[in-house]
C-alpha positions as CSV (number, residue, x, y, z in Angstrom):
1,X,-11.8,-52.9,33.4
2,X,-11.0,-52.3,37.1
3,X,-8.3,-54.4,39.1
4,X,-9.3,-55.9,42.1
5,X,-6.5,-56.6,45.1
6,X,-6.9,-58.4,47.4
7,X,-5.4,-59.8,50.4
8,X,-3.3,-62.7,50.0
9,X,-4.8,-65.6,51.1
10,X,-7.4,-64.1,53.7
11,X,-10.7,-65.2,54.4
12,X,-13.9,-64.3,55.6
13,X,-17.3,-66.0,56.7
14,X,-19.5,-64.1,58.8
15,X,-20.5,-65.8,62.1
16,X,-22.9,-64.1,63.6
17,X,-20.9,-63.1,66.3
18,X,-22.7,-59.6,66.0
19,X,-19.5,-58.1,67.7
20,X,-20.2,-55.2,64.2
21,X,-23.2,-54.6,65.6
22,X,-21.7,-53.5,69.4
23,X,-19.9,-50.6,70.6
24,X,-20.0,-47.9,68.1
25,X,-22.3,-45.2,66.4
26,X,-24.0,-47.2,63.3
27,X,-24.0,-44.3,60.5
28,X,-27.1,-44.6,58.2
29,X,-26.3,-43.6,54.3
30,X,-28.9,-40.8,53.3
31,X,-30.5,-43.3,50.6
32,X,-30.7,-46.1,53.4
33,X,-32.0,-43.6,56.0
34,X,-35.1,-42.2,53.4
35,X,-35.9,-45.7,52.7
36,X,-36.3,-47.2,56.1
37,X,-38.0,-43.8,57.2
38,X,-41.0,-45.4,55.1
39,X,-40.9,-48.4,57.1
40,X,-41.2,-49.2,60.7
41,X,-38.0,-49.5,61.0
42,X,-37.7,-45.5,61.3
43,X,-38.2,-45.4,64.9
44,X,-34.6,-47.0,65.6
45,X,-33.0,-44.1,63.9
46,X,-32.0,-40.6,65.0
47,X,-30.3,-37.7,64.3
48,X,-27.4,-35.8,65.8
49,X,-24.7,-33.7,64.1
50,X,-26.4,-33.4,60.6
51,X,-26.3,-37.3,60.2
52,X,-28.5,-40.6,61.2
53,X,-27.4,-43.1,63.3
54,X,-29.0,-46.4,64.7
55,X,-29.9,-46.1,68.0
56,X,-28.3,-48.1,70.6
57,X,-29.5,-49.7,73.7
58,X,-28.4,-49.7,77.3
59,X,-25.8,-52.5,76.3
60,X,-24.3,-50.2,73.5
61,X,-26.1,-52.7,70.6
62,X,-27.2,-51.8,67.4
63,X,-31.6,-51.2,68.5
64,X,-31.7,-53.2,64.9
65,X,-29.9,-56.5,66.6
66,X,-32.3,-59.5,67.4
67,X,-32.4,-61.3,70.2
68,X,-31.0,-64.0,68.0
69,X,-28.4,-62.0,67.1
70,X,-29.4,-61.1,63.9
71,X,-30.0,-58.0,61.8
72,X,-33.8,-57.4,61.7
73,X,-33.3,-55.2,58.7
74,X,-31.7,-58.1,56.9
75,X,-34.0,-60.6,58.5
76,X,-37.3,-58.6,57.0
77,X,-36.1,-56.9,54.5
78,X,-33.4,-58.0,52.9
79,X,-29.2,-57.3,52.8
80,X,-29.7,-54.6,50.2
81,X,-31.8,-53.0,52.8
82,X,-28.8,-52.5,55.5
83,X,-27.1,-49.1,55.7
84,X,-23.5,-48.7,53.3
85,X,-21.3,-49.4,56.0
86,X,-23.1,-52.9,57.2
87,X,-23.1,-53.8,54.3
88,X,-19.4,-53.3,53.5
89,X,-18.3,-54.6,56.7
90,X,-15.9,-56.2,57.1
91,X,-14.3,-55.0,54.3
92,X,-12.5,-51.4,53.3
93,X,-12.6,-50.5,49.6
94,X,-10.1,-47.6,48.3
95,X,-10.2,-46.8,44.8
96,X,-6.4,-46.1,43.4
97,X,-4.8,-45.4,40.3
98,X,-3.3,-49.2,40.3
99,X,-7.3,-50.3,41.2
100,X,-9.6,-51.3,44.1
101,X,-7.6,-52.6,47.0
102,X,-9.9,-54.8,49.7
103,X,-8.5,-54.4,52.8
104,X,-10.5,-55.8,56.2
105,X,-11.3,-54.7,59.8
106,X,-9.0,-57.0,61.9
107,X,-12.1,-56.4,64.6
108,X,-14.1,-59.4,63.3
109,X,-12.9,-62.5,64.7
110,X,-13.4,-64.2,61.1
111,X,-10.5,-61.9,59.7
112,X,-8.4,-62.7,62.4
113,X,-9.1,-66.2,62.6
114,X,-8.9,-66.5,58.7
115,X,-11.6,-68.5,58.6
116,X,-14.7,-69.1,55.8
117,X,-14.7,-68.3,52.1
118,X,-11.6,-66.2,50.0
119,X,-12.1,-62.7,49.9
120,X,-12.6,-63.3,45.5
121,X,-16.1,-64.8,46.3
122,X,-17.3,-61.3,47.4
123,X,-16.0,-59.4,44.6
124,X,-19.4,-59.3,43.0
125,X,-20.9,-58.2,45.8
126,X,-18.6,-55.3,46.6
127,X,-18.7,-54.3,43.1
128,X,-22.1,-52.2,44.0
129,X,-20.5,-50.3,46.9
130,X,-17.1,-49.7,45.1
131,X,-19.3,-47.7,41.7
132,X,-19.1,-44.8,44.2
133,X,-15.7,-44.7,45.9
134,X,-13.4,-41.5,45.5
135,X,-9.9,-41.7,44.1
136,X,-7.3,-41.8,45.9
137,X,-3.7,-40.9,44.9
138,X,-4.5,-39.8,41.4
139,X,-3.1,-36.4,42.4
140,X,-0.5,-38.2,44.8
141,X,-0.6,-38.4,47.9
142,X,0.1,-35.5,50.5
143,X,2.9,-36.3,52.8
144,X,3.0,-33.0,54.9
145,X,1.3,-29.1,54.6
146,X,2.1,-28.9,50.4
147,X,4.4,-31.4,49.6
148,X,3.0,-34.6,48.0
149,X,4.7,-37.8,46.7
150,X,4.1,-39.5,43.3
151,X,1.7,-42.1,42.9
152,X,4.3,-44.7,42.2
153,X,6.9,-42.9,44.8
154,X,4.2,-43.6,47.4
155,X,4.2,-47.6,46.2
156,X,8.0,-47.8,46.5
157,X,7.5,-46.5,50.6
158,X,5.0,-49.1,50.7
159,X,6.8,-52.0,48.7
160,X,9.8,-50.9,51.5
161,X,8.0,-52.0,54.3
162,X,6.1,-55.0,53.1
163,X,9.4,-56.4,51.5
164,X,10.9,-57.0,54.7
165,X,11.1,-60.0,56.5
166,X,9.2,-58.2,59.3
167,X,7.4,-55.2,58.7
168,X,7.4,-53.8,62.2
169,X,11.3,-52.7,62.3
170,X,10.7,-51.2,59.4
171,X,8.4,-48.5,60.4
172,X,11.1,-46.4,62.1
173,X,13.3,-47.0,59.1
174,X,10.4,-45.8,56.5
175,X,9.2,-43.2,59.0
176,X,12.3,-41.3,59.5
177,X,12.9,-41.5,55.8
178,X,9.7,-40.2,54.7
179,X,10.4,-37.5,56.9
180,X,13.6,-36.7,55.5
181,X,11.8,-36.2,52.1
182,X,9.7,-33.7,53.9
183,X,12.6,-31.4,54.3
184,X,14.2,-32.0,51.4
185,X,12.0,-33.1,48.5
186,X,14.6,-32.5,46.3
187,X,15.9,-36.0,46.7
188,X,14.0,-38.9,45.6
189,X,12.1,-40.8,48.5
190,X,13.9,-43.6,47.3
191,X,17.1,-42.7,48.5
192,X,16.2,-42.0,51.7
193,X,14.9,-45.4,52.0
194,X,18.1,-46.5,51.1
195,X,20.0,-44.3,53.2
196,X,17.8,-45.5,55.9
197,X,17.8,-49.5,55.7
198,X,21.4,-49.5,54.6
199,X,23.6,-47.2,56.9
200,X,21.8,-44.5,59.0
201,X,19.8,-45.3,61.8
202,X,17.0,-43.7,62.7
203,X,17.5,-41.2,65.5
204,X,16.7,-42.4,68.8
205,X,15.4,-39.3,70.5
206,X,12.3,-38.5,68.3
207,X,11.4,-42.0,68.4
208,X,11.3,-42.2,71.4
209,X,9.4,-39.0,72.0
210,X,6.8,-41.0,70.0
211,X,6.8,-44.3,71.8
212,X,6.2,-42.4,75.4
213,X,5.1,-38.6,75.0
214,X,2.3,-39.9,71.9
215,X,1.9,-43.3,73.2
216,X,0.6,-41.7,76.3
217,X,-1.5,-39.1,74.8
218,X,-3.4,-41.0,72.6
219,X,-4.0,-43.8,74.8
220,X,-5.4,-40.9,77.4
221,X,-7.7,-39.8,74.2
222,X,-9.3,-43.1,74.4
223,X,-9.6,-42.8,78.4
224,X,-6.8,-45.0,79.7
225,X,-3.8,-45.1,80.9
226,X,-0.6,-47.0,80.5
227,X,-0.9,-50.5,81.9
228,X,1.9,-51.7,84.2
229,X,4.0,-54.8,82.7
230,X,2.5,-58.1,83.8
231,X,5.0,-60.1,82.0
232,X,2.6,-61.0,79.6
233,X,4.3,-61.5,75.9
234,X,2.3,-61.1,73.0
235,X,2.9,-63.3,70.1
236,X,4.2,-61.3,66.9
237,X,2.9,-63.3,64.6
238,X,-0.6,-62.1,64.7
239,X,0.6,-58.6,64.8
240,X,2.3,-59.0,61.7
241,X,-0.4,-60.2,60.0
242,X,-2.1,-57.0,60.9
243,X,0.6,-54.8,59.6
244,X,0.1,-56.0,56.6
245,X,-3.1,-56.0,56.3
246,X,-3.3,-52.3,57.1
247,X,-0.8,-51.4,54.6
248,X,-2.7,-53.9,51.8
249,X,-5.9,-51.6,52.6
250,X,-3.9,-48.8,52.1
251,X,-4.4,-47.1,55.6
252,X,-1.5,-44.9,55.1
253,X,-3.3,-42.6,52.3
254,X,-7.0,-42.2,53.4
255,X,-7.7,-39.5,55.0
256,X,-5.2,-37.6,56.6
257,X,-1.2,-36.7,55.3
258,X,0.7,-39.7,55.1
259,X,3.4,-38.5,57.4
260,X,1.0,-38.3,60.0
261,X,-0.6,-41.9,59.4
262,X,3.0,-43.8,59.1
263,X,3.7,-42.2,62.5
264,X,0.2,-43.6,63.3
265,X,1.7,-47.0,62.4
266,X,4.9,-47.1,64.3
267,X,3.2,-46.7,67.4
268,X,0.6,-49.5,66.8
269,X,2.7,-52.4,67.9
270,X,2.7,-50.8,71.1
271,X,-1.0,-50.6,71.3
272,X,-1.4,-53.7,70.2
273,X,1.1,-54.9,73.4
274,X,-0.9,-53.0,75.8
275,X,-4.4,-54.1,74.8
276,X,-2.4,-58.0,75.2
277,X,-1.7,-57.3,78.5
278,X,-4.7,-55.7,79.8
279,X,-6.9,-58.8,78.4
280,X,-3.9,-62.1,78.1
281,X,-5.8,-61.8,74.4
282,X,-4.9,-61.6,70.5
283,X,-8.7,-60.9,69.7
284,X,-9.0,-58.5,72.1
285,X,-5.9,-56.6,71.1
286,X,-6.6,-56.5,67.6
287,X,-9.8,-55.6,68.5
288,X,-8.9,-52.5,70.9
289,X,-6.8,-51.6,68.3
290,X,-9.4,-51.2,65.2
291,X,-11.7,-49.6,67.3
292,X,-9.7,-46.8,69.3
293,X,-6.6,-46.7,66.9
294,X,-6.3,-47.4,63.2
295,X,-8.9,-47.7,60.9
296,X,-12.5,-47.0,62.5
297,X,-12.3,-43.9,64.9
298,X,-12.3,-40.4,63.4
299,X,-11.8,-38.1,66.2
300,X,-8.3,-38.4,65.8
301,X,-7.2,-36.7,63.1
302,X,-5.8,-33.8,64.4
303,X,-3.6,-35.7,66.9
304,X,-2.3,-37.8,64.2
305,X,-1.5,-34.7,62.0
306,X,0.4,-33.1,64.6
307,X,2.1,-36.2,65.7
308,X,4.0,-36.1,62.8
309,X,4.9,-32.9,62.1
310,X,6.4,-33.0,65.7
311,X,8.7,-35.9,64.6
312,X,9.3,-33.9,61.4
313,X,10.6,-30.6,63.3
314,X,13.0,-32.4,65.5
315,X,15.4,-34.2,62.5
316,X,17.9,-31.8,61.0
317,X,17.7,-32.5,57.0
318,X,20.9,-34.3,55.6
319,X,23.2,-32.5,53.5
C-alpha cells in the first residue's frame, strides 16, 4: 500500500475565485483533448508546439471560464471531464520511494489563507491522477552533471533545513554544503551539513553573486526589473510557510539537478520581498512567486542549471 504525505495541517476549499483559470497556457492531456474534440467544446482548443491548449481571451482567461466564473466543462459535463492539470490543481503529487507527497500551489488564495477542508479529504480523489505519476528518487537524485545523492542522503539535506527554527537561513548553510559534496563526494553530505551549521560559514562572495548578478537576471527573464526600496517590510511568517511547503512537495528533486533548484530556493525570499513591495501584498507575492519562479513556469530550466553550477565553480573544495 502506498503512503500518502501530506502537509501538516493545511487546508483547501476551492472558492471560485477562478484566479487557476487566469494568466497562463491551460495544457489539455491527450485523453482529455480527444474527448472534448467530440464535443462542442473542441472549438476552445488549439494547438501549438505539438500540444493543446485552452484558448484564452483578450483578458488572458481560460475561453472555458463562465461569466459566472465557473468551468463550463465542469458545469456541462462533469469534473472528470476537465483536463489533468485542472483537475489536480491546486495540488502537486510526486511519487517517491518513501510515497506520494501532496504538496500545493501557494497561488490559490485558499492555500495561503488555509482555509476549507484538510488536504486527507481529497486523497481519494487524487488517488486517480497519482496511478500514473513517475518515480522520483528511486535511482537518487542528481545533484550536478553525474553525481547523484542517495535516496535517504537526499532526506537528511531536506530534514536539515526543515529542522530549523527558520528555514530561510538555512538555505545558504545547505546550499553551500551541497555544493561541497559536488566537489568531493567522497565525504558524506552529512558532514558537510555539519561542517556548515556548526563552524564554517558560508562564503560571502558567491552568495552574494547570487542575491544580485541571478537575482537580477531572472527577474529580467520575467520582464522586470529590480524595484527601488519603498520601506515596505514583508511579514516572514507567511514566507515561511511557503518554504515549507515547497520543500514538503519536494520541489527540490523534480525536474532539474538539485543543486540547481536549492540555489532556486535561496533566492526566493528575495522574490518574494520584491513582489511585497511592488503590490504592499502577501497574496500577491506568493502569487508572483508561483507563477514566474518556483513551481509553475518551465522556461527556466536552463537558467537554474547554470545558476548553480556557477556557485559550484567559485568554492575551492575543503581538504
Amino acid at each position: 500500500m502506498t503512503d500518502w504525505h501530506f502537509a501538516p495541517g493545511q487546508k483547501f476549499t476551492c472558492s471560485q475565485c477562478a484566479r487557476c483559470c487566469r494568466g497562463w497556457r491551460i495544457r489539455v492531456d491527450p485523453r482529455t483533448a480527444e474527448q472534448l474534440k467530440a464535443t462542442p467544446f473542441r472549438k476552445g482548443l488549439e494547438e501549438k508546439d505539438g500540444s493543446v491548449f485552452a484558448r484564452r481571451d483578450s483578458q488572458a482567461a481560460c475561453n472555458f471560464l463562465g461569466n459566472d466564473q465557473r468551468c463550463q466543462i465542469h458545469s456541462e459535463l462533469g469534473a472528470a471531464a476537465k483536463p489533468r492539470g485542472c483537475r489536480q490543481f491546486p495540488f502537486r503529487l510526486t511519487n517517491t520511494p518513501d510515497g506520494i507527497f501532496v504538496g500545493t500551489s501557494f497561488s490559490c488564495p485558499s492555500i495561503q489563507n488555509n482555509q476549507g477542508e484538510a488536504l486527507e479529504d481529497y486523497r481519494r480523489e487524487l488517488a486517480e491522477i497519482a496511478s500514473s505519476l513517475p518515480l522520483w528518487g528511486g535511482d537518487g537524485v542528481k545533484v550536478w552533471q553525474q553525481s547523484r545523492l542517495g535516496w535517504s542522503e537526499y532526506r537528511q539535506l531536506e530534514e536539515f533545513l526543515l529542522g530549523r527554527e527558520s528555514v530561510e537561513p538555512g538555505l545558504a548553510e545547505g546550499f553551500w554544503a551541497l555544493a561541497q559534496w559536488s566537489l568531493n563526494p567522497r565525504r558524506p553530505l552529512q558532514a558537510y551539513l555539519e561542517w556548515s551549521a556548526a563552524a564554517l560559514e558560508p562564503p560571502h562572495e558567491p552568495l552574494l553573486l547570487m542575491e544580485l548578478h541571478w537575482f537580477s537576471n531572472l527577474l529580467a527573464h520575467c520582464g522586470e526589473k529590480p524595484a527601488p526600496p519603498k520601506g515596505k517590510k514583508a511579514p516572514q511568517e507567511p514566507l515561511e510557510a511557503y518554504l515549507r511547503a515547497l520543500l514538503h512537495g519536494k520541489t527540490l528533486i523534480n525536474r532539474r539537478p538539485l543543486l540547481g533548484n536549492l540555489a532556486l530556493l535561496y533566492l526566493i525570499p528575495g522574490f518574494y520581498r520584491h513582489w511585497y513591495e511592488l503590490s504592499g501584498s502577501v497574496d500577491q507575492a506568493l502569487d508572483q512567486c508561483e507563477r514566474k519562479i518556483a513551481t509553475h513556469p518551465n522556461n527556466l530550466d536552463d537558467l537554474v542549471v547554470k545558476m548553480g553550477g556557477d556557485f559550484r565553480d567559485q568554492l575551492e573544495a575543503l581538504d
